[in-house]
MINU-100597 format. One record per residue (C-alpha): residue number from 0; x, y, z; chain. Coordinates in steps of 0.2 Angstrom, whole numbers, plus 5000, padded with zeros to 4 digits. Example, Ala and Ser with C-alpha at 12.3 -4.5 7.8 and 13.67 -1.06 7.14 Angstrom:
BEGIN
   pos      u      v      w   unit
     0   5062   4978   5039      A
     1   5068   4995   5036      A
***
This chain:
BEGIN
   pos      u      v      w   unit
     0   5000   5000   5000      A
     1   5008   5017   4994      A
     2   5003   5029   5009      A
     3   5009   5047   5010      A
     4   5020   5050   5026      A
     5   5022   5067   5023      A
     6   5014   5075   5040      A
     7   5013   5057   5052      A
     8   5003   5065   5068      A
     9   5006   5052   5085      A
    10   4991   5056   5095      A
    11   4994   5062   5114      A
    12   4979   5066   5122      A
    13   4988   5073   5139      A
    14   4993   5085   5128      A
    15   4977   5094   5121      A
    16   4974   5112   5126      A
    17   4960   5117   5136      A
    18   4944   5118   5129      A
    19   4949   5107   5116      A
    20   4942   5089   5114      A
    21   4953   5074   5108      A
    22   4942   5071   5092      A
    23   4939   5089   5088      A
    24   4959   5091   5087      A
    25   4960   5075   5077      A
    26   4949   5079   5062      A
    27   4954   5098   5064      A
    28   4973   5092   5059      A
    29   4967   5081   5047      A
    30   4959   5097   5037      A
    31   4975   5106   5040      A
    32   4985   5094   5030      A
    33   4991   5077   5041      A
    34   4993   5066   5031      A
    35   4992   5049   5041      A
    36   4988   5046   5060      A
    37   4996   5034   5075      A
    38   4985   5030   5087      A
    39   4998   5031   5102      A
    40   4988   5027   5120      A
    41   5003   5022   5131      A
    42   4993   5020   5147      A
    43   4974   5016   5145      A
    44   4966   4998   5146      A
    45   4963   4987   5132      A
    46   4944   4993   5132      A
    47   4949   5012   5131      A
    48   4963   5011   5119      A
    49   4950   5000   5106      A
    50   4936   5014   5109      A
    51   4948   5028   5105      A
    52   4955   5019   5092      A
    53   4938   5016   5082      A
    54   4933   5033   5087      A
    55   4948   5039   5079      A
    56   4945   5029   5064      A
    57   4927   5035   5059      A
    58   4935   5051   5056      A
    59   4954   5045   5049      A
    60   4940   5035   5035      A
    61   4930   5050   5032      A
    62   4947   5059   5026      A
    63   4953   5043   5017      A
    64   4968   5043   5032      A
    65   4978   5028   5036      A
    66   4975   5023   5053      A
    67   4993   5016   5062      A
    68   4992   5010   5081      A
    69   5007   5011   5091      A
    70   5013   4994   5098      A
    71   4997   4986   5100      A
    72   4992   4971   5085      A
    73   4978   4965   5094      A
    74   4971   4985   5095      A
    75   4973   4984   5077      A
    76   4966   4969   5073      A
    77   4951   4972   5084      A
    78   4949   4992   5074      A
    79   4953   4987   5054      A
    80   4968   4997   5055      A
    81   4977   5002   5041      A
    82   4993   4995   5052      A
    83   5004   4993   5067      A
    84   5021   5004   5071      A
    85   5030   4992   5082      A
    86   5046   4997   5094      A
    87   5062   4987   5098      A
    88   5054   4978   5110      A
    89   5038   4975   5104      A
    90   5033   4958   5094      A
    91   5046   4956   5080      A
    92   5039   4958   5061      A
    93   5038   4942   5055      A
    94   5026   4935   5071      A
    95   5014   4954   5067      A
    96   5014   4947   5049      A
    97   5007   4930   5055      A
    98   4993   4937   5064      A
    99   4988   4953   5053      A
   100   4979   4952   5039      A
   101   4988   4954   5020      A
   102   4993   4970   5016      A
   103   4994   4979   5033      A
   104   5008   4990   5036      A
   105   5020   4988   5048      A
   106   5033   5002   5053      A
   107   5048   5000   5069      A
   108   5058   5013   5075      A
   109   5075   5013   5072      A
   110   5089   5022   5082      A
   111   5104   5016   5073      A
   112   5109   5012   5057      A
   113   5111   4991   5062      A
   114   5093   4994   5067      A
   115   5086   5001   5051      A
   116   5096   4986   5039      A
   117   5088   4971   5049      A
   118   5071   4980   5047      A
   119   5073   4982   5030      A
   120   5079   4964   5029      A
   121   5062   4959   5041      A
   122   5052   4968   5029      A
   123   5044   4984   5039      A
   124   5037   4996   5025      A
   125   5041   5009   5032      A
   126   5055   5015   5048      A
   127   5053   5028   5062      A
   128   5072   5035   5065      A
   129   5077   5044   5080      A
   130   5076   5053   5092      A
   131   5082   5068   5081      A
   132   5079   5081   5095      A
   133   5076   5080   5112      A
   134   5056   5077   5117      A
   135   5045   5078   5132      A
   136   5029   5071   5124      A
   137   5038   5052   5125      A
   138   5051   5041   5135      A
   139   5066   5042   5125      A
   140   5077   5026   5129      A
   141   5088   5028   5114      A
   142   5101   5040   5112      A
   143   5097   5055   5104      A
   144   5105   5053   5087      A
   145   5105   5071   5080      A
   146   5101   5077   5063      A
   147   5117   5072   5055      A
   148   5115   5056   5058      A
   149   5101   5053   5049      A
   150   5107   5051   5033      A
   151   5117   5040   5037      A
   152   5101   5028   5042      A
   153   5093   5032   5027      A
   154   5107   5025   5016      A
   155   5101   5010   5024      A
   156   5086   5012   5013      A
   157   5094   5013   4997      A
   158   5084   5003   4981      A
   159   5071   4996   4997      A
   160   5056   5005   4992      A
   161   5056   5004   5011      A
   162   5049   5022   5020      A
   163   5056   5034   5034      A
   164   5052   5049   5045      A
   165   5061   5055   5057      A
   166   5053   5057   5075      A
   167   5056   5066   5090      A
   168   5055   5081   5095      A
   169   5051   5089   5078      A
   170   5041   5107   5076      A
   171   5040   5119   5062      A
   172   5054   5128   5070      A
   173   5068   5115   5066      A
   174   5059   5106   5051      A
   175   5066   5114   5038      A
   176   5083   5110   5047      A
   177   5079   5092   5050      A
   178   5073   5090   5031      A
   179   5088   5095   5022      A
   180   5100   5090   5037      A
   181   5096   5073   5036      A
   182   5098   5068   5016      A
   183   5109   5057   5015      A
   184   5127   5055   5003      A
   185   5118   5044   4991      A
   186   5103   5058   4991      A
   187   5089   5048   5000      A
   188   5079   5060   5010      A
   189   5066   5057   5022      A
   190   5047   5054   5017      A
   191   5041   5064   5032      A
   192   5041   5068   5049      A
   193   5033   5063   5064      A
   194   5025   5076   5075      A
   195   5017   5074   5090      A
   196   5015   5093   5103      A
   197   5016   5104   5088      A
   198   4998   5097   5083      A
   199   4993   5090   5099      A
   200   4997   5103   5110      A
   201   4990   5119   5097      A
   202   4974   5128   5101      A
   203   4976   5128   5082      A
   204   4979   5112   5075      A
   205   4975   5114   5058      A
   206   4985   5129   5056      A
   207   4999   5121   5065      A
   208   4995   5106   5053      A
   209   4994   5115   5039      A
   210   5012   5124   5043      A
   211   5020   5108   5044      A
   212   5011   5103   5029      A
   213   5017   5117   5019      A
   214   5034   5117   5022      A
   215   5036   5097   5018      A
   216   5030   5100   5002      A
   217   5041   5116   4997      A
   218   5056   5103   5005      A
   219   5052   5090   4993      A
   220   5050   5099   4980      A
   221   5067   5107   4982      A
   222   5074   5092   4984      A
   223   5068   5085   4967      A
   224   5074   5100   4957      A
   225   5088   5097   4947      A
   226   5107   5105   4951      A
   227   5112   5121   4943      A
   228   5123   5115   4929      A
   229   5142   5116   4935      A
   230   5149   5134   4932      A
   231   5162   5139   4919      A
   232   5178   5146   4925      A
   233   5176   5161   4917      A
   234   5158   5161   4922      A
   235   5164   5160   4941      A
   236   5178   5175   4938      A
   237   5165   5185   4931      A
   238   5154   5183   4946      A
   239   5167   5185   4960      A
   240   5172   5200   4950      A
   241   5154   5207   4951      A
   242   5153   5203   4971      A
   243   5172   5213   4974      A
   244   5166   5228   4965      A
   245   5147   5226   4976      A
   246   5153   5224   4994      A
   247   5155   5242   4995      A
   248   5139   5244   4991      A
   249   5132   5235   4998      A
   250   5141   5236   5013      A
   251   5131   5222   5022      A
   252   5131   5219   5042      A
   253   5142   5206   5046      A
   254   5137   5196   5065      A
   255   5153   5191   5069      A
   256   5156   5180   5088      A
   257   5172   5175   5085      A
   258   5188   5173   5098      A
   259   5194   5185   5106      A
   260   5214   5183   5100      A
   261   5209   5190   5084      A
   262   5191   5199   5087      A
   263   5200   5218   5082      A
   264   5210   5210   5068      A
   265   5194   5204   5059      A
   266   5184   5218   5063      A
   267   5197   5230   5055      A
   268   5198   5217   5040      A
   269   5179   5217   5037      A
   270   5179   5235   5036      A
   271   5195   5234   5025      A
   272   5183   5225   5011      A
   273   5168   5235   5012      A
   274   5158   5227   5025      A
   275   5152   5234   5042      A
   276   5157   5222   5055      A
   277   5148   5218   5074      A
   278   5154   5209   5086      A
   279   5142   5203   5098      A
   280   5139   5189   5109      A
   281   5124   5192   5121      A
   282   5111   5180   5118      A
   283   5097   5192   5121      A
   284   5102   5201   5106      A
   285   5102   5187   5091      A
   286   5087   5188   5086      A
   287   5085   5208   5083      A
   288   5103   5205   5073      A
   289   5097   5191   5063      A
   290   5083   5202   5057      A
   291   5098   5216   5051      A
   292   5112   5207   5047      A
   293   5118   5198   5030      A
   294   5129   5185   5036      A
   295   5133   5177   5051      A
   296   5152   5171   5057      A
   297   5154   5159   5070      A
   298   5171   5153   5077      A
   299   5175   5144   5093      A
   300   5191   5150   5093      A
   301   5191   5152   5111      A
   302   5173   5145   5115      A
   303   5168   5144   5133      A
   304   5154   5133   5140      A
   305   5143   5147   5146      A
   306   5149   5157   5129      A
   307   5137   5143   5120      A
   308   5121   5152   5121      A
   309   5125   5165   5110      A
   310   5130   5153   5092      A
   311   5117   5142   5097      A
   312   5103   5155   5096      A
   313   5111   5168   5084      A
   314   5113   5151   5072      A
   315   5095   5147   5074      A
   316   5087   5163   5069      A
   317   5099   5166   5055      A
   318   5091   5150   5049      A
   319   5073   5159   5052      A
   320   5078   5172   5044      A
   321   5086   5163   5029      A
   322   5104   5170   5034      A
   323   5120   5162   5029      A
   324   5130   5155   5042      A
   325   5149   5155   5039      A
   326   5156   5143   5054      A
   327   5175   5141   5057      A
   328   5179   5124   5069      A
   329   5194   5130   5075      A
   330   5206   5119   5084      A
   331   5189   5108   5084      A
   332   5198   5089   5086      A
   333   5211   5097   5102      A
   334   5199   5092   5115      A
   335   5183   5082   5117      A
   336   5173   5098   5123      A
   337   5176   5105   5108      A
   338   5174   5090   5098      A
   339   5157   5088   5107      A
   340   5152   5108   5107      A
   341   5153   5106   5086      A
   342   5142   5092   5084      A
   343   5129   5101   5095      A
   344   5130   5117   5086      A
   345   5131   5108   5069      A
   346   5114   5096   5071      A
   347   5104   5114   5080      A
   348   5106   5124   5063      A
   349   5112   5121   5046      A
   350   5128   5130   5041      A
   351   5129   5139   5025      A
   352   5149   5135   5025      A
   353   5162   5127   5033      A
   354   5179   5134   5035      A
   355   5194   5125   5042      A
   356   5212   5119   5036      A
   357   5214   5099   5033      A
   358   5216   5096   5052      A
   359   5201   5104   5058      A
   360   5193   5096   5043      A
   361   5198   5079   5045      A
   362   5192   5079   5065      A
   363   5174   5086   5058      A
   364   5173   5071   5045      A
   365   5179   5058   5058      A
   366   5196   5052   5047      A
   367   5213   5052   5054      A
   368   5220   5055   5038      A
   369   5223   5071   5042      A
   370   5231   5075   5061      A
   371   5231   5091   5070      A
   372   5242   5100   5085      A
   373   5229   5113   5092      A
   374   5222   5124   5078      A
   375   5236   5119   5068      A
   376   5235   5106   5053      A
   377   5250   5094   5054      A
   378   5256   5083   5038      A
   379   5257   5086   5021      A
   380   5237   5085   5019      A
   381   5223   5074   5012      A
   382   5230   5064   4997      A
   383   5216   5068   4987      A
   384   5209   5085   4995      A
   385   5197   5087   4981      A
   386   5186   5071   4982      A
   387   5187   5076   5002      A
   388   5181   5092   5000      A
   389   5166   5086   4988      A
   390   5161   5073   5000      A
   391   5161   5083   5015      A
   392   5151   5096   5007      A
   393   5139   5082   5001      A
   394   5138   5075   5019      A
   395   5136   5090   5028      A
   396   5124   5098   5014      A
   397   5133   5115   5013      A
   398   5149   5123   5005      A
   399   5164   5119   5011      A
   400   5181   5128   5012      A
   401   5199   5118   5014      A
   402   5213   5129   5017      A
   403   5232   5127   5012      A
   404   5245   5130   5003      A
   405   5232   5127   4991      A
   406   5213   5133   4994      A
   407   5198   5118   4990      A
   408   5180   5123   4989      A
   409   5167   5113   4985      A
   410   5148   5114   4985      A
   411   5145   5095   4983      A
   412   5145   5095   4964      A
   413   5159   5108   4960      A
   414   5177   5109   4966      A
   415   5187   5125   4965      A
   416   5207   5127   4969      A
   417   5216   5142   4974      A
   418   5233   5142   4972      A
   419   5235   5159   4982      A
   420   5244   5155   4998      A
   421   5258   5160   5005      A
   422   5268   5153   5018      A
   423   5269   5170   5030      A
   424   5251   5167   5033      A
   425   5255   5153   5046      A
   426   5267   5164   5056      A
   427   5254   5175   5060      A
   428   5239   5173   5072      A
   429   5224   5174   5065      A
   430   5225   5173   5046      A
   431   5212   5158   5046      A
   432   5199   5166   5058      A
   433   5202   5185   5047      A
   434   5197   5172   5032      A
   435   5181   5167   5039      A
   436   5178   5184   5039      A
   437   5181   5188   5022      A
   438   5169   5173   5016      A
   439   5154   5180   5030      A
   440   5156   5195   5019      A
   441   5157   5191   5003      A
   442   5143   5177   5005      A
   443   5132   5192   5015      A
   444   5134   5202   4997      A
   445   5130   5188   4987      A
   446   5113   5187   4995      A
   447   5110   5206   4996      A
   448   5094   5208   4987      A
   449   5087   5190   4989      A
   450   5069   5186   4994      A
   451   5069   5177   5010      A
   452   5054   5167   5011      A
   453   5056   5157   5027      A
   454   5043   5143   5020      A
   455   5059   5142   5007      A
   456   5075   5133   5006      A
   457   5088   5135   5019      A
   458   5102   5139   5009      A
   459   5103   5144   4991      A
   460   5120   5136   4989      A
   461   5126   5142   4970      A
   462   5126   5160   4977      A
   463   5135   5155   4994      A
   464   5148   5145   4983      A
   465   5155   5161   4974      A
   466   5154   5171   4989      A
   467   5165   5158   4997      A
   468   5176   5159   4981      A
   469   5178   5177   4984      A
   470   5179   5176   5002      A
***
């Protein structure tokens, strides 16, 4: 059975507003866009969980929308349900299959990547994956696996015809992130996404429904539009040419929270270009900048455990707001704090580009190819820094910038090498973190003058490409 698992509402009843009746909220979502329902009754009787279950399905049928229980076969036997979302430790698949009749759909979820093969192998139709973010609506026994690591689940799906969405914790406010965070290397991106307080909890659930519903749809269809052909070499001189003669222009606000060894430096540099520079780092201030600024630079240069507020919430609404996030790892594989301070920040909001040179790089991509001393890169480098570069991009779905002797940027399609360095720029501090301000610039002018339609793509990576160029 072909079902669409765009907008997969779990049912929570202890979650309904006040005022607001368990079936009233049900169909009201349904009319806003849901595209399936999961009957999810963790604590009533067998008796209660069957009358809310048919109950639920006189108006699922009405709408022509599958009907899932959570965990319980003989619930789903007893109501016609379209089918059964089992756990881990629920009946295994082949003993549901015995006892359901043909045809019913069966779905597990799946925290890690072992888990979703052996379903596929079982033969669920389709796979729950998480936790992505953290959630109060449900007991979360498995780790929290974070956005980047769903695509690596989903290449577990590869040529199945097997289904996912992604559950836990998900709103409208981190969908978009969790849509295009999570495609995996090979391309597969989620069917849809498992909401449960969003809906449940809204005073409003059709508008809330109808939100979630919206923003799927412009993902997906984003998703399935062909690459911008690969840029000429002259076509991408012409254009870096046309951003170094607009930055003064334009002279767009640059949010810098950067460390603090070379805070003046990059200010004075960002100036130097054409840009107008702030350095701020109070947390009660991102979102008022995110609403005036073109770009946003982050570098945890000297990054602080109760310095973390600020990136985290300046990176979240520069993602509202459609603004390009230039982050620089430094020194990111020195010490497990910061090893574990990236991950966070990199499966909370999508960066637009990724700075580093081959040791910060190679500590981000998990390879020891590449070693590092500090912020320093050690080695001669990756033995093909190209096909690093590409791949990286491609797995953390943003540009990526490798410095060196020789400069690699890639968008995921694209490779560009700039053979423009110069040995003194390692016998001063700074030259890297100056760089990242540089590309914050030049990527803020490249989207002066662009819409931003926050129901719209995160990043619009050709333009972000050439401003890295530039950069």
């Amino acid at each position: 059975m072909e079902l669409d698992y765009s907008v997969y509402l779990v049912t929570g009843r202890t979650l309904l507003p006040p005022g607001k009746s368990y079936l009233e909220s049900l169909e009201e979502s349904i009319k806003g866009g849901v595209t399936i329902v999961q009957v999810r009754e963790k604590d009533a009787d067998t008796g209660e969980f069957i009358k809310i279950s048919k109950d639920s399905k006189v108006i699922c049928d009405k709408y022509k929308i599958p009907l899932i229980i959570n965990d319980r076969v003989d619930v789903a036997l007893a109501v016609g349900a379209t089918g059964v979302h089992l756990g881990q430790d629920d009946m295994d698949i082949a003993q549901a299959r015995k006892l359901l009749p043909s045809g019913t759909v069966i779905g597990i979820s799946c925290n890690t990547p072992e888990q979703v093969a052996e379903a596929v192998k079982a033969g669920a139709d389709y796979v729950g994956i998480g936790a992505v973010w953290g959630t109060q609506t449900k007991d979360v026994t498995n780790k929290i696996i974070g956005v980047r690591s769903v695509g690596e689940r989903l290449k577990e799906l590869d040529g199945s015809g097997v289904k996912a969405v992604a559950i836990g914790g998900i709103k409208s406010g981190n969908l978009w992130r969790t849509l295009h965070g999570s495609v995996s290397v090979t391309g597969h991106a989620l069917d849809g996404v498992a909401v449960v307080s969003e809906i449940m909890a809204s005073t409003d659930p059709r508008g809330a429904a109808a939100s979630l519903s919206k923003l799927v749809k412009a993902f997906k269809e984003e998703h399935a539009r062909p690459r911008d052909l690969v840029p000429s070499k002259n076509d991408i001189i012409d254009r870096v040419a046309e951003l170094v003669a607009k930055i003064r222009e334009v002279n767009p606000l640059v949010h810098q929270i950067t460390n603090n060894v070379v805070a003046t430096q990059s200010a004075n540099v960002t100036l130097a270009i054409g840009a107008s520079p702030i350095m701020a780092t109070e947390p009660q201030e991102m979102e008022d900048l995110a609403k005036i600024r073109g770009a946003l630079l982050v570098n945890i240069g000297t990054l602080r455990e109760d310095g973390l507020d600020g990136p985290r919430l300046a990176g979240q609404f520069a993602n509202k707001f459609r603004k390009p996030i230039v982050f620089d790892p430094v020194g990111v594989g020195a010490t497990s704090f910061r090893k574990q301070s990236v991950k966070g920040l990199l499966n909370l909001w999508q960066a637009g580009v990724i700075k580093g040179n081959a040791g910060e790089l190679a500590a981000l991509a998990g390879t020891t190819e590449v070693e590092s001393k500090g912020v320093d890169s050690v080695g001669s480098g990756f033995k093909d820094p190209a096909a690093f570069v590409r791949n990286l991009a491609i797995r953390e779905r943003c540009v990526v910038v490798l410095t060196g002797p020789v400069d690699y940027i890639s968008n995921g399609t694209t490779v560009v090498a700039l053979e423009n360095g110069d040995a003194l720029l390692g016998k001063i501090t700074g030259s890297g973190c100056i760089l990242g301000s540089c590309i914050a610039s030049f990527c803020a002018t490249a989207m002066h003058g662009v819409a931003a339609d926050k129901q719209g793509r995160l990043l619009d990576l050709d333009r972000l490409f050439i401003g890295a160029i530039t950069g």
